[in-house]
N, C-alpha and C positions, 0 to 999 in steps of 0.2 A: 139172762134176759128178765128183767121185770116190766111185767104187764096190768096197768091201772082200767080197769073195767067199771061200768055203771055210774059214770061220772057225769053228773046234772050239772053242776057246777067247778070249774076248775079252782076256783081261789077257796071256798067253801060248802065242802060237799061232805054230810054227819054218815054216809054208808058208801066208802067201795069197795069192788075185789079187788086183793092185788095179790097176781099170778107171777111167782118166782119159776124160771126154769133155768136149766146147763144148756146150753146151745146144741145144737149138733156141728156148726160148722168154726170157725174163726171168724172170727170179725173181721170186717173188709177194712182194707187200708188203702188212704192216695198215695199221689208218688211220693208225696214227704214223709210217710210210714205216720199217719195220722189217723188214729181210725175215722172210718166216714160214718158219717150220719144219717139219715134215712134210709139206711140197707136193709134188705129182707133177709132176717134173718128166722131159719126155724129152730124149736126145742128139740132136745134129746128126747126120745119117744120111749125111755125108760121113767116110772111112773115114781121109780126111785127120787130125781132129781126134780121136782113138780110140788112146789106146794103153793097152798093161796090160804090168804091169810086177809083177815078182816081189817079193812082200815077206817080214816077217817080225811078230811084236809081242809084245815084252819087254817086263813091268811097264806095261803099257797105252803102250806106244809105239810106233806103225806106223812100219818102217821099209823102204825098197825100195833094191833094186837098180839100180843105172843102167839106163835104159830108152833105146829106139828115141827118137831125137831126137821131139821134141813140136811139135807147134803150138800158139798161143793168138790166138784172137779178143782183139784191143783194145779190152775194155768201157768204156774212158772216152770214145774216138774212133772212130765207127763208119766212118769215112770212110778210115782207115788199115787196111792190109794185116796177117792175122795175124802173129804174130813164133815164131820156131823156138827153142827150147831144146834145148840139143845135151846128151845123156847126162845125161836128165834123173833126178832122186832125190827121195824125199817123206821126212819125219820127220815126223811127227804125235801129238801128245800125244791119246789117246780118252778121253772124259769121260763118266763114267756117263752124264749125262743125253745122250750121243749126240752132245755137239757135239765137235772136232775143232780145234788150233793145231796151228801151226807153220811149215816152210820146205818149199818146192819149190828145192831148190836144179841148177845147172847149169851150160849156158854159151852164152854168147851172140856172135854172129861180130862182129868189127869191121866188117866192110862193111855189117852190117844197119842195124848202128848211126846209121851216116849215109845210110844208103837215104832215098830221097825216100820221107815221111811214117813215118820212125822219128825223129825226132829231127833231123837235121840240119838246120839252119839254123831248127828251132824253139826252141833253146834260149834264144837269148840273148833271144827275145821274149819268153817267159814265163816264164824264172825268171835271167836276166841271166847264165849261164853264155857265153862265148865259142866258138864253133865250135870255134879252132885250139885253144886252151886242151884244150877236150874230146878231141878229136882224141887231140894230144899225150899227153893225162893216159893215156888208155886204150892208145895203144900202149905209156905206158911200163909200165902195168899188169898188161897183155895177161899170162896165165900158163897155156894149153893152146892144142890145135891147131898144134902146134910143126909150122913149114913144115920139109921137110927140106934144101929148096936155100937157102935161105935163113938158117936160123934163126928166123929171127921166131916168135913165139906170135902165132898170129892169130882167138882168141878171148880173151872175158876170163871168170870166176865171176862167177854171177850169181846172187841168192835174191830169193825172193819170198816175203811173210808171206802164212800163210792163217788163217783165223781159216775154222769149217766149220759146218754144221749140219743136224741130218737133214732126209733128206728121200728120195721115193721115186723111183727112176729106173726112167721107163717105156720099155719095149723095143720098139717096134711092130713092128720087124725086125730079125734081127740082121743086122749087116756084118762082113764082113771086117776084120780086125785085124793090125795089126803087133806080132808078140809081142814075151816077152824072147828067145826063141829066135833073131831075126832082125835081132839086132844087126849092124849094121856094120862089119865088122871093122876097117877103118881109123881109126872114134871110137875104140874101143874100146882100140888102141895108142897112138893119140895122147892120151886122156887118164889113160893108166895105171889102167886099174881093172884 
């Protein structure tokens, strides 16, 4: 669920919050298996999956500041652990009728990556990629998270397409939040913002 707050102006507005949460429930769907739009939908009331991040929106385009590293529930596999998006950012095209594209873009660790149930050793079963192949590709890709004793970059860019669409987020209580304020200062030198 993402939540656009403090909005003076919709096509150009220089300050607002935007509140990322996990759902608590599924998204409602019509009989065509289409998700619906204006549902009430509430957040996960774990303060884990909660961040708000500072934006802005030019010519109807929501854009944010690198935020508090994020989590995401895995909605394709619910049997896999959420995954962490390090200095996370939104672009978002807003569309009269309320719907919402674009990229969550970020970073992601190489050790997640082969964590038992991200990935490692599922790959070559279901889409015939190689482990070492993967591996290899990614470390030689790796481009933030620069270790200092080492060298190494040991995350790589990551985006995610969102395609959005309204909908009502109900608040039954509010929690705790990790702001933009409360950045990390060592993401924050290591990936040069």
């Amino acid at each position: 669920l993402i939540e656009v707050s403090g909005v003076q102006d919709a096509a150009s507005d220089p300050q607002v919050a935007v509140d990322v949460y996990a759902g608590a429930e599924p998204m409602v769907k019509d009989a065509n298996g289409r998700v619906l739009a204006s549902a009430s939908l509430s957040p996960l009331p774990d303060p884990k999956f909660h961040r708000r991040l500072r934006g802005r929106i030019a010519n109807g385009v929501l854009e944010t500041d690198a935020g508090p590293d994020m989590w995401i529930p895995d909605l394709m596999a619910k049997n896999r652990p959420a995954f962490e998006v390090i200095s996370p950012r939104f672009r978002l095209t807003l569309k009269p009728d309320g719907t919402a594209e674009g990229l969550l873009g970020g970073y992601r660790t190489l050790s997640s990556l082969f964590a038992p149930g991200e990935g490692g050793g599922e790959g070559q079963q279901y889409v015939g990629y190689q482990c070492e192949g993967m591996y290899h590709a990614l470390r030689r890709f790796a481009d933030g998270g620069r270790n200092p004793a080492t060298g190494d970059c040991e995350t790589i860019s990551a985006a995610f397409r969102i395609k959005a669409i309204p909908a009502f987020v109900v608040h039954p209580e509010r929690q705790p939040v990790r702001g933009f304020t409360e950045m990390r200062p060592d993401r924050k030198a290591v990936h040069g913002e």
